[in-house]
N, C-alpha and C positions, 0 to 999 in steps of 0.2 A: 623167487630166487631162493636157492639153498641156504643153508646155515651156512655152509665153507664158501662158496662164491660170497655171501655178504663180509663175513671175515676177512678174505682174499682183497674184496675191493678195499677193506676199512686198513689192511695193512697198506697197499699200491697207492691210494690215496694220496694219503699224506706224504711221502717218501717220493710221488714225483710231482707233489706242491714244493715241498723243499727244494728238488732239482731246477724245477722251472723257475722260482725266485731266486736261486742260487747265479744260474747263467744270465736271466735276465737280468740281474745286479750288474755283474762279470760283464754285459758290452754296455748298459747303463752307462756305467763308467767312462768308459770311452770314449761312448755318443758324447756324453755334455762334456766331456773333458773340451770337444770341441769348437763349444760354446764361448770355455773360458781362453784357449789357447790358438786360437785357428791358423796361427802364422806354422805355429809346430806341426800340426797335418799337414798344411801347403809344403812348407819342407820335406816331412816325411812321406808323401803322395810323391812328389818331386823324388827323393830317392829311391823309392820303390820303386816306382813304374816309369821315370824318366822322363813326365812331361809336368810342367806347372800347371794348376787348378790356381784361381780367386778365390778370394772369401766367401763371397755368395754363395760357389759352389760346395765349400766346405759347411756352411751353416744351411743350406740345402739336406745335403748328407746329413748332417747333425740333426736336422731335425726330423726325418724320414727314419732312421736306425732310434729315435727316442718312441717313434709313433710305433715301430717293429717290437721296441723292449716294452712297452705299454700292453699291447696285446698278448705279450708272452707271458706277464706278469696276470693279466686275468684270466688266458686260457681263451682267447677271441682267435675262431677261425686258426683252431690248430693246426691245421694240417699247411694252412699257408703262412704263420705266423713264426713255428716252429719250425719249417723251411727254411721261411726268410731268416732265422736269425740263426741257422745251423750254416745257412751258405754266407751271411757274414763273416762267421767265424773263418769258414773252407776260406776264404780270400784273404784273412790273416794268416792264418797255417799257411797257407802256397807264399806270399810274402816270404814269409821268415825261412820256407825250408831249408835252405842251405846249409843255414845254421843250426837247423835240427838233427843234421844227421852230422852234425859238427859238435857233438854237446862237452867236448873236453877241451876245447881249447883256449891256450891260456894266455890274457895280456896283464900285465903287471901285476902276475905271483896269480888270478883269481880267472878261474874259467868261465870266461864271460858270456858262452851260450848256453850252461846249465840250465839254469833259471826259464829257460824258453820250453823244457820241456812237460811245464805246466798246458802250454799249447793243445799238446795231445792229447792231454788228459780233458782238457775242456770239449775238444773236438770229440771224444766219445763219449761224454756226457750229454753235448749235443746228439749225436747220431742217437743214445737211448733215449734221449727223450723224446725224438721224432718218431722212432720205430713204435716206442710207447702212449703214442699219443691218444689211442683210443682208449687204454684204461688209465689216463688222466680224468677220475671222474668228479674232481673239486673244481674240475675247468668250467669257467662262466657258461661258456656253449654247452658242455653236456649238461650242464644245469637247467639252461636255458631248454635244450631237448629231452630233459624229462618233466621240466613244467609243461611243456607244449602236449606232450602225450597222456597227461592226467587232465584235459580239458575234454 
């Protein structure tokens, strides 16, 4: 490997280590938010999509999106990992779009869909991270596939 390809990788690195713990954090959140609150998804499942989910079903989900943010967090099986939690994302984006392309509007004095266009921005931080995912090389698996190639 060159001097500038090793460079290259030593900068790409760390910078989509940060991204990846960064979004991983970001539906983290979420996920176990579900854990503590499960009536509030059942309501908001219920709003969104206009049929009621159980609990089970909800702490199901919670616990599948925590096993998703696990893997994203070591870099396991990126290509499916990093999917999986870019197309979580895409099914929050399409939720809210309404209100995306409504980002000014106002109830009592304060534009109460601004704040959603943090949305976008997570959603193209996903999409680079997925496009990126082969020079993610702090990822467990590329780690894991260059121990395997010096045996």
């Amino acid at each position: 490997m060159r001097a500038d390809e090793r460079a290259a990788r030593w900068r790409e690195a760390p910078a989509l280590l940060i991204l990846r713990l960064g979004l991983a954090w970001f539906l983290l959140v979420w996920a176990v938010n579900k854990f503590y609150a499960p009536e509030q998804y059942m309501r908001l499942w219920n709003f969104i999509h206009g049929w009621k989910i159980d609990e089970t079903i909800v702490y199901y989900l919670a616990s599948t999106q925590v096993v998703i943010c696990v893997a994203i967090i070591f870099g396991v099986a990126r290509p499916i990992s990093y999917g999986l939690g870019l197309a979580m994302h895409v099914v929050s984006t399409y939720a809210v779009l309404p209100r995306l392309l409504a980002p000014f509007v106002i109830k009592d004095g304060f534009p109460v869909n601004r704040n959603l266009s943090i949305t976008l921005a997570v959603l193209a931080a996903f999409i680079a991270l997925w496009l990126l995912r082969h020079r993610d090389h702090w990822a467990l698996d590329a780690w894991w596939k260059t121990r395997r190639r010096r045996r």
